[in-house]
C-alpha positions in Angstrom: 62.2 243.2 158.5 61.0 244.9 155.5 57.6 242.5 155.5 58.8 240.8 152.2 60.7 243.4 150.3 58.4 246.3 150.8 58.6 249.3 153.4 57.5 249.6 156.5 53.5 249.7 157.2 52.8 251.6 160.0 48.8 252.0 159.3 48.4 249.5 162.0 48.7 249.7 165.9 52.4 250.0 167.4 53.7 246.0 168.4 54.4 245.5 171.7 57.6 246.3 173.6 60.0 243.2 174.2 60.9 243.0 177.9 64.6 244.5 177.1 63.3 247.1 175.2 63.1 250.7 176.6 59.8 253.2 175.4 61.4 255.4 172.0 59.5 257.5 169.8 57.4 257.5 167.1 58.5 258.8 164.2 55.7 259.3 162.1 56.9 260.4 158.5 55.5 263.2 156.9 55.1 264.3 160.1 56.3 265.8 163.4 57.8 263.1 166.1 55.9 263.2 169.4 57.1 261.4 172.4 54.4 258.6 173.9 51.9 259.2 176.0 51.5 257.5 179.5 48.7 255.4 178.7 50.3 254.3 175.4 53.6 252.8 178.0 51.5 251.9 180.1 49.9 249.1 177.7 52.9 248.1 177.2 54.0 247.5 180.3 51.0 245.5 180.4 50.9 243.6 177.3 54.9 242.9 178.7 53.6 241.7 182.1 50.9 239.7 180.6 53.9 238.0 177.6 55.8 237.1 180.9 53.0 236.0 183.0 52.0 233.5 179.9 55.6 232.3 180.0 55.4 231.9 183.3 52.0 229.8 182.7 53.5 227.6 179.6 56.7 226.7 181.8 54.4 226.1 185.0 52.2 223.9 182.8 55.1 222.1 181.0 56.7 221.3 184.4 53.3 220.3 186.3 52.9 218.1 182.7 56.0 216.6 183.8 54.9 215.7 187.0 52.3 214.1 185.6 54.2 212.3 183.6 56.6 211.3 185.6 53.8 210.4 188.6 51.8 208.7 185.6 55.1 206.3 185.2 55.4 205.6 188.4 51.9 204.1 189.4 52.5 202.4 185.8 55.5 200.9 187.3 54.2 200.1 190.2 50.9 198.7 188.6 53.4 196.5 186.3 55.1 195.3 189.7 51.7 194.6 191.7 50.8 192.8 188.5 54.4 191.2 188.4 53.3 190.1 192.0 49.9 188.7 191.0 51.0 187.3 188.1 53.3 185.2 190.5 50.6 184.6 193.2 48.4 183.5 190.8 51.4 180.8 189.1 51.9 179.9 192.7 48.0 179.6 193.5 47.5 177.7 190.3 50.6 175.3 191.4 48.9 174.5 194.7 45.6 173.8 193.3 47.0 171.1 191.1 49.3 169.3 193.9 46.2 169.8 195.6 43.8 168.0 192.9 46.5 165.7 192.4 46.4 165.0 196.4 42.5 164.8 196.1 43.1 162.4 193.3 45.6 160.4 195.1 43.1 160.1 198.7 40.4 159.2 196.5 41.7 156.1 194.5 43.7 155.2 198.1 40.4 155.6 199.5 38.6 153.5 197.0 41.3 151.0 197.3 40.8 150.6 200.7 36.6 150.4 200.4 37.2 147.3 198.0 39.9 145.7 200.4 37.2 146.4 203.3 34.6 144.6 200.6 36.9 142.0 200.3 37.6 141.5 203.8 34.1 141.5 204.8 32.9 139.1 202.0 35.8 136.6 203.0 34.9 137.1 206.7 31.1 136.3 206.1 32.1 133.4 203.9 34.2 132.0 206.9 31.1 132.5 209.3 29.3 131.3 207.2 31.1 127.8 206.9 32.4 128.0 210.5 30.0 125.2 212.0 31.0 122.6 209.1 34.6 123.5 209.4 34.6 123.4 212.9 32.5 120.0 212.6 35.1 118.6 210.2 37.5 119.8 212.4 36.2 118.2 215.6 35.4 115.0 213.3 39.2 114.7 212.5 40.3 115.2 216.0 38.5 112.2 217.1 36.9 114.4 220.2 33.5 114.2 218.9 33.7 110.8 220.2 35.2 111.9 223.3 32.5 114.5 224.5 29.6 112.9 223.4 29.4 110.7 226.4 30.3 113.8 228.8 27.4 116.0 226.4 24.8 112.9 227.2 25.6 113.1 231.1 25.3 116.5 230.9 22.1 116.2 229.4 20.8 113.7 232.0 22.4 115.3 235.3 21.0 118.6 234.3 17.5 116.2 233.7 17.8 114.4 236.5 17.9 118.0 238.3 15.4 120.0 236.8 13.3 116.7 236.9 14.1 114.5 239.5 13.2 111.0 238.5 12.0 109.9 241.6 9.7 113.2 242.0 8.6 113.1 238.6 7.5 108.7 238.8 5.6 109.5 241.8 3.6 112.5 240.3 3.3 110.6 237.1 1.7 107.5 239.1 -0.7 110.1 241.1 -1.8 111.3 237.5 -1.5 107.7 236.4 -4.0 105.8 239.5 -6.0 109.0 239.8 -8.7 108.1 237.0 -9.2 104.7 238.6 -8.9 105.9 242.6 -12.1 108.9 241.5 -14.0 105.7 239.9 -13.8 103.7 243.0 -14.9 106.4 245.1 -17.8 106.6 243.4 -18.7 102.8 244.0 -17.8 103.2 247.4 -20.4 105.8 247.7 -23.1 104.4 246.0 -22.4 100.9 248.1 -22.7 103.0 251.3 -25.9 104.7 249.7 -27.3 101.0 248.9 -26.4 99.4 251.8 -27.6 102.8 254.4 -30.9 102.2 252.0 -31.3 98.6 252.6 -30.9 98.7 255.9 -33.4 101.2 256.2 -36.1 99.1 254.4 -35.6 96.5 256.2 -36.2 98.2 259.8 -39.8 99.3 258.2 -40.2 95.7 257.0 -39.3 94.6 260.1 -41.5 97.0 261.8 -44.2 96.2 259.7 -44.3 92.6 260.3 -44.3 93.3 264.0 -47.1 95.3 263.8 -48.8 93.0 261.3 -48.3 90.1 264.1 -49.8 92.0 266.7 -52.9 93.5 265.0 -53.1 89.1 263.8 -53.3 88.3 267.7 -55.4 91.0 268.2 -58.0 89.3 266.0 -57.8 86.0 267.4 -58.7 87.7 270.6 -61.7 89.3 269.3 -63.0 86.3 267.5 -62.7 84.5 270.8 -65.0 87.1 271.9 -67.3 87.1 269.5 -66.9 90.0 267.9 -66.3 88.1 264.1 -66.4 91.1 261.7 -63.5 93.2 263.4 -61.8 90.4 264.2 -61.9 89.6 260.3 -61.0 93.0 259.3 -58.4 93.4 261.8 -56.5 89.9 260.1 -57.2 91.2 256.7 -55.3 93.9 257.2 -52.3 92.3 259.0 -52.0 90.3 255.9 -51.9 93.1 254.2 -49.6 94.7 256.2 -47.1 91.2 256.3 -47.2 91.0 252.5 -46.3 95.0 252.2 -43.6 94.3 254.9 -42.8 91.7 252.6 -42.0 93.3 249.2 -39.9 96.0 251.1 -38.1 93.1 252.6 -37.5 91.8 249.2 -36.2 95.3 248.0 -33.8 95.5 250.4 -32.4 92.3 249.9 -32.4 93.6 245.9 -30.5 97.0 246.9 -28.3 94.9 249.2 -27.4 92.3 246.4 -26.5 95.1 244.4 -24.1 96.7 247.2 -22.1 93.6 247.1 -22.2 93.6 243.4 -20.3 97.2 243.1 -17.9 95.5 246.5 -16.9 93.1 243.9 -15.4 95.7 242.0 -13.2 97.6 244.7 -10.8 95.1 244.0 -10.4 95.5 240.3 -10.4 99.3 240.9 -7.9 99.0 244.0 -4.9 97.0 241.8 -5.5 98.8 238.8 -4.8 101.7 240.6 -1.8 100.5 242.1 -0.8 98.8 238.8 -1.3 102.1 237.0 1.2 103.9 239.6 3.8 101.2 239.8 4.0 101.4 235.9 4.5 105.4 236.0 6.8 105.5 238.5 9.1 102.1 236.7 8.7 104.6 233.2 10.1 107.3 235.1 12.8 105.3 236.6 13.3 102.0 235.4 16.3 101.3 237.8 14.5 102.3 240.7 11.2 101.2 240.5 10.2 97.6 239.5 7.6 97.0 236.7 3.7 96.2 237.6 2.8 92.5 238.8 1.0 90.6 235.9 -2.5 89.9 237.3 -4.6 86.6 236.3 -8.0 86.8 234.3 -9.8 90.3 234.8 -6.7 91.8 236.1 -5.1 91.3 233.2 -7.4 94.3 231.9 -8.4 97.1 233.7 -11.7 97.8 234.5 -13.4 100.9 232.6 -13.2 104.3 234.3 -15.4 107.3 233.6 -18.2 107.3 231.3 -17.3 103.7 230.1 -17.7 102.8 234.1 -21.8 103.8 233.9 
């Protein structure tokens, strides 16, 4: 082109060489024409090299920006599907957590249901425990069998005693018990009468003895006054008058320890049937049908004589 209307300006450097275009030569006006010089074909064989190198370069990028692209739309695609995929996971995720809520929902107020049926249950069940005895009571009082079993309950109630406790057993230990205060008091009067009467008969062998002597030593003096010998023949009577009124009181205490002997024998007899009244009475408590009641005594066996401390 003619730059816009004016000639040719040629004061800058020669433009490159297309890559059709064959070297020519300068024509330089005003001037000789002179071919060109290696080095000035040589750059522009380069500058041409380089042109088609950066061509090269432009469509190498242009097609690896396609790539790009195209690899770009692809994991977009395939992100929009994986999200597509979640997107449904999640709807169907979200879908089971409610049936499943709604399930929790559905077990609890079962369950809650079933906890106050249980309550109730229990609460009517202790309520009929509670009143079993009176309905079974009203029950038994209806059927008329109350009246039925209560003889069979009572001779229950008596073979079972009558085992455990045997009447006869039981009467006789009960009258052992029963005569044993009254059998220990007359033992004791039946020792102290042996002790009296062992005593009194004891007193009156040395009263006894005594006199003897007292008689002797008395004729032993009548000898001796016959002989003359006065003063020990008065000595010797003085004391065997002494000796017979000694011989004398101890008599008299034995017949006092005696008379008290037969005293206390007067009361083996109270002691005797009050002991065997006492017994008979046990054993007749025990078992009425068996054993017959206690004889009635007259005057002091109507009461029986004190025991013990009361006995002194």
């Amino acid at each position: 082109g003619d730059g816009g209307g004016g000639g040719l300006d040629l004061s800058g450097p020669p433009e490159p060489l297309g890559p059709e275009e064959e070297p020519w030569d300068v024509l330089i006006v005003g001037g000789p024409a002179n071919p060109s010089t290696p080095l000035e074909t040589l750059a522009r064989s380069a500058m041409s090299s380089a042109q088609m190198a950066s061509a090269e370069a432009s469509e190498a990028t242009a097609v690896a920006t396609e790539i790009a692209a195209q690899r770009a739309a692809e994991a977009a695609e395939d992100a929009a599907t994986g999200a597509e995929d979640a997107n449904i996971d999640a709807s169907r995720a979200s879908k089971l957590l409610g049936e499943a809520r709604l399930h929790e929902k559905s077990s609890l107020a079962n369950a809650l249901g079933e906890e106050q049926s249980t309550s109730a249950a229990l609460a009517k069940s202790r309520m009929y425990v509670a009143n079993l005895n009176t309905v079974a009571y009203s029950a038994l009082a209806k059927s008329g069998l109350e009246d039925e079993l209560i003889p069979i309950y009572k001779g229950l109630q008596e073979w079972k005693m009558n085992m455990l406790h045997p009447p006869v057993i039981e009467g006789r230990k009960a009258s052992v018990q029963a005569a044993r205060p009254f059998e220990e008091q007359l033992e004791k009067i039946e020792t102290q009468v042996g002790a009296y009467q062992q005593k009194a008969v004891m007193l009156s062998g040395q009263a006894r003895t005594m006199r003897t002597a007292a008689v002797d030593l008395a004729n032993f003096a009548v000898k001796q006054q016959a002989g003359g010998q006065l003063l020990g023949a008065r000595d010797d009577m003085m004391r065997a008058h002494q000796m017979m009124t000694h011989a004398q009181m101890i008599e008299s205490q034995a017949h006092d320890i005696q008379k008290a002997a037969q005293e206390l024998n007067l009361k083996v007899p109270l002691y005797v049937v009050a002991a065997q009244n006492a017994a008979q009475e046990a054993m007749h408590r025990y078992n009425p049908d068996r054993f017959a009641p206690p004889p009635l005594g007259r005057g002091a066996f109507l009461r029986p004589p004190p025991v013990g401390a009361a006995a002194r």
